[in-house]
Backbone as CSV, one residue per row, in Angstrom:
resi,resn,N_x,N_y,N_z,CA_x,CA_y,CA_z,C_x,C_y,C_z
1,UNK,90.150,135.002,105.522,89.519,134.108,106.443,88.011,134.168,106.284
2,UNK,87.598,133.378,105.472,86.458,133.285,105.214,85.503,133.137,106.252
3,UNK,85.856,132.254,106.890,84.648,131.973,108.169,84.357,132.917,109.446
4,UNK,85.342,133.921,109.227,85.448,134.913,110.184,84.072,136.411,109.528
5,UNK,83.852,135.960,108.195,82.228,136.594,108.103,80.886,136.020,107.758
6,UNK,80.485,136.033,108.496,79.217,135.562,108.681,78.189,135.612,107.541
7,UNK,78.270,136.549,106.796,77.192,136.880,105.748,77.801,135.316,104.792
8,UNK,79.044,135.150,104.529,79.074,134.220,103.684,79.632,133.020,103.964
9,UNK,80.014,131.721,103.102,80.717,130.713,103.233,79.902,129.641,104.407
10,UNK,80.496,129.420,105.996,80.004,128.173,106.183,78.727,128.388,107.110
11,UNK,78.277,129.721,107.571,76.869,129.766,108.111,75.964,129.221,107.198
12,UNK,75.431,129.445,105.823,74.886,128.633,105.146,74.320,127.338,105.347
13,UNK,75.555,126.797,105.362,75.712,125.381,105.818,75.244,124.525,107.128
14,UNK,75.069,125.422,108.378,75.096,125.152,109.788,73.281,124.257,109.672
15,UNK,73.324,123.552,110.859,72.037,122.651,110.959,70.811,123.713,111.189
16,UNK,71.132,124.609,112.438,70.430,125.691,112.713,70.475,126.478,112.098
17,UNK,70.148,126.587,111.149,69.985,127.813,109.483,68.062,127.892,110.227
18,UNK,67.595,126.934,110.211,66.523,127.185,110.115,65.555,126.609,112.020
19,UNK,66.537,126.694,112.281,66.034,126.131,113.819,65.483,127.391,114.725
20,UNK,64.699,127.416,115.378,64.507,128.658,116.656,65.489,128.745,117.124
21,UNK,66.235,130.257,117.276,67.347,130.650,117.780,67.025,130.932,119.365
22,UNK,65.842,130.400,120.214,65.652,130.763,121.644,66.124,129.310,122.054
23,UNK,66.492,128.283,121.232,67.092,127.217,121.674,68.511,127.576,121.765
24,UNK,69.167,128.312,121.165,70.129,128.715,121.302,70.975,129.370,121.953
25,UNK,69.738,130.782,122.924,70.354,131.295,123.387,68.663,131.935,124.242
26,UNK,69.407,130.546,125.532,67.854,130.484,126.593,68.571,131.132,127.809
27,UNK,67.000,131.666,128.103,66.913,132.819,129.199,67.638,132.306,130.461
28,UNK,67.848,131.107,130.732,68.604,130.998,132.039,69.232,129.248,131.822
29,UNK,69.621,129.174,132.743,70.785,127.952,132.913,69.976,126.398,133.791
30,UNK,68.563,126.691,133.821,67.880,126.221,134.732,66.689,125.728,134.076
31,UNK,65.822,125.002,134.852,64.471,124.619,134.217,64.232,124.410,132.987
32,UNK,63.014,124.938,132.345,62.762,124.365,131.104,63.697,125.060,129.547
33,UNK,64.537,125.597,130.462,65.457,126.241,129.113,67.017,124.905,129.092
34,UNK,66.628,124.480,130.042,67.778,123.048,129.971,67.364,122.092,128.870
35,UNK,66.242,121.827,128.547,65.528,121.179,127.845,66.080,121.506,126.677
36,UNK,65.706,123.224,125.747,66.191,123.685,125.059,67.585,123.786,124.835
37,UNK,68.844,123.970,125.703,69.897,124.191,125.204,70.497,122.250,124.712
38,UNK,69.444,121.693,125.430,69.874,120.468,125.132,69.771,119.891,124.031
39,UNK,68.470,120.063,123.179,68.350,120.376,121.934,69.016,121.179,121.117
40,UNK,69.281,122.509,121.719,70.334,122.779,120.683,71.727,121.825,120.258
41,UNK,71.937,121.990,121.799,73.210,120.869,121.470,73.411,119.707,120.603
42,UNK,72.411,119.127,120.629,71.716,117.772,119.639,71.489,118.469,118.112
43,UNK,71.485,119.620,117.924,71.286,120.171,116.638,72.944,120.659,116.006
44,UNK,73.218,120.951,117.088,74.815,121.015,116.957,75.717,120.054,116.237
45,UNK,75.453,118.457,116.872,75.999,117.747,117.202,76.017,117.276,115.869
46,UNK,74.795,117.381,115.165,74.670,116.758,113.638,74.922,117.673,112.597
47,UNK,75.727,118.736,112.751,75.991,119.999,111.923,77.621,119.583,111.383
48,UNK,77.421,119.666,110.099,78.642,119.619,109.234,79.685,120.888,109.490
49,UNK,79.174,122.049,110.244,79.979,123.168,110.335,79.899,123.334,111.913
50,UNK,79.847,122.875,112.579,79.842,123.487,114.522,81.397,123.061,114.436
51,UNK,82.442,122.704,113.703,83.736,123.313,114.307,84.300,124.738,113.732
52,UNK,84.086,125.433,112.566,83.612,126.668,112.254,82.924,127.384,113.223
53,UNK,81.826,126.984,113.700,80.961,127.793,114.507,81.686,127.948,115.737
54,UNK,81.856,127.164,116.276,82.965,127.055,117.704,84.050,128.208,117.412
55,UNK,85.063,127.943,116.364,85.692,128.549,116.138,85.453,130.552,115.787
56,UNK,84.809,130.462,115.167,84.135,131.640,115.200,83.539,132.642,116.393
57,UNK,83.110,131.841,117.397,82.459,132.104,118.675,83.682,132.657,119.635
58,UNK,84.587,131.749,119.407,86.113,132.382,120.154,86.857,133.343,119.583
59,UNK,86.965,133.291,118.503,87.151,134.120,117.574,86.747,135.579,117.901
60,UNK,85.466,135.532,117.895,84.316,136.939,118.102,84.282,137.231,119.240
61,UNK,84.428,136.131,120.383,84.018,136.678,121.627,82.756,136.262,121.892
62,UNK,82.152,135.306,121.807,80.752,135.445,121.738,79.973,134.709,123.235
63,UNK,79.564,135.532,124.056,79.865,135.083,125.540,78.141,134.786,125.509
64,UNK,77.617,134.454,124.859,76.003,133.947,125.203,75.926,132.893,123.928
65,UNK,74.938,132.552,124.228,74.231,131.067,123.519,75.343,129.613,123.439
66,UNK,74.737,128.954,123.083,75.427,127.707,122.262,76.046,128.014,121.108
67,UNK,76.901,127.905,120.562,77.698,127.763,119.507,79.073,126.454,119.447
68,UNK,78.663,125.738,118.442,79.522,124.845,117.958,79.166,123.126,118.935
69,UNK,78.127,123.581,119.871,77.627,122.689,120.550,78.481,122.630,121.856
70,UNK,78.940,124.190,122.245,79.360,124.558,123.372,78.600,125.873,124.356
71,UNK,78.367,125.737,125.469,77.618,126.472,126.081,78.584,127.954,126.545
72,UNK,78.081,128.729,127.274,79.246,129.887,127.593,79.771,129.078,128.659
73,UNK,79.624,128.197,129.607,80.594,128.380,130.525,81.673,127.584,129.450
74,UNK,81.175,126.372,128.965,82.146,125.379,128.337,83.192,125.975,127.591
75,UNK,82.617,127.167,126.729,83.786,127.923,125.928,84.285,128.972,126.567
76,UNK,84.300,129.314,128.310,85.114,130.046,128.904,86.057,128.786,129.310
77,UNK,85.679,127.699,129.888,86.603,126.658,130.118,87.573,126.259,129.331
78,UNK,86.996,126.528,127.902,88.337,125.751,127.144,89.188,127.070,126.573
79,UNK,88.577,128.012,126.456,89.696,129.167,126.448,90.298,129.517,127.904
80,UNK,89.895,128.783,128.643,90.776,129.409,130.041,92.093,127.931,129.903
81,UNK,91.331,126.424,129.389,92.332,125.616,129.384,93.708,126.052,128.409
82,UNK,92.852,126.607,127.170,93.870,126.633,126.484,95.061,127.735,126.627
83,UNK,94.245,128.798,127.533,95.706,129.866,127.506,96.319,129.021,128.844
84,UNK,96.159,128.030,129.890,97.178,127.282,130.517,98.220,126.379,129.541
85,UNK,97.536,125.957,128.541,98.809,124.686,127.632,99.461,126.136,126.798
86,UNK,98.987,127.232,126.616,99.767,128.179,126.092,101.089,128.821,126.691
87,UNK,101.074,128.921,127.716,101.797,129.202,128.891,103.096,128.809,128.594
């Protein structure tokens, strides 16, 4: 499973290779860091690999920043949806 390490394969590839990672992973949920995650998201959005990245993020566990152009609550939501259709 290639995408499950990071050193190689589709990080490379991601839009944010070269973006400020404090857009990524801002100090609070509020004010001018809304601005920023919103941009990230928009950097996300045009990335040939944010379903890798997503995937990876659940994968890992990864309970802070944006990844895959999902925020932490969004990717506690859809892992909480998905262990209900698992059920």
């Amino acid at each position: 499973m290639e995408w499950l390490r990071p050193s190689q394969g589709w990080m490379r590839g991601a839009a944010c290779v070269d973006a400020d990672p404090e857009l990524f992973f801002p100090v609070s949920n509020a004010g001018p860091a809304l601005k920023g995650r919103e941009a990230a998201k928009r950097i996300c959005g045009r990335c040939a690999v944010s379903r890798e990245c997503l995937k990876y993020s659940l994968v890992t566990g990864q309970s802070a920043g944006i990844w895959g152009g999902l925020a932490e609550e969004e990717r506690a939501e859809l892992r909480h949806s998905t262990l209900r259709t698992d059920c």
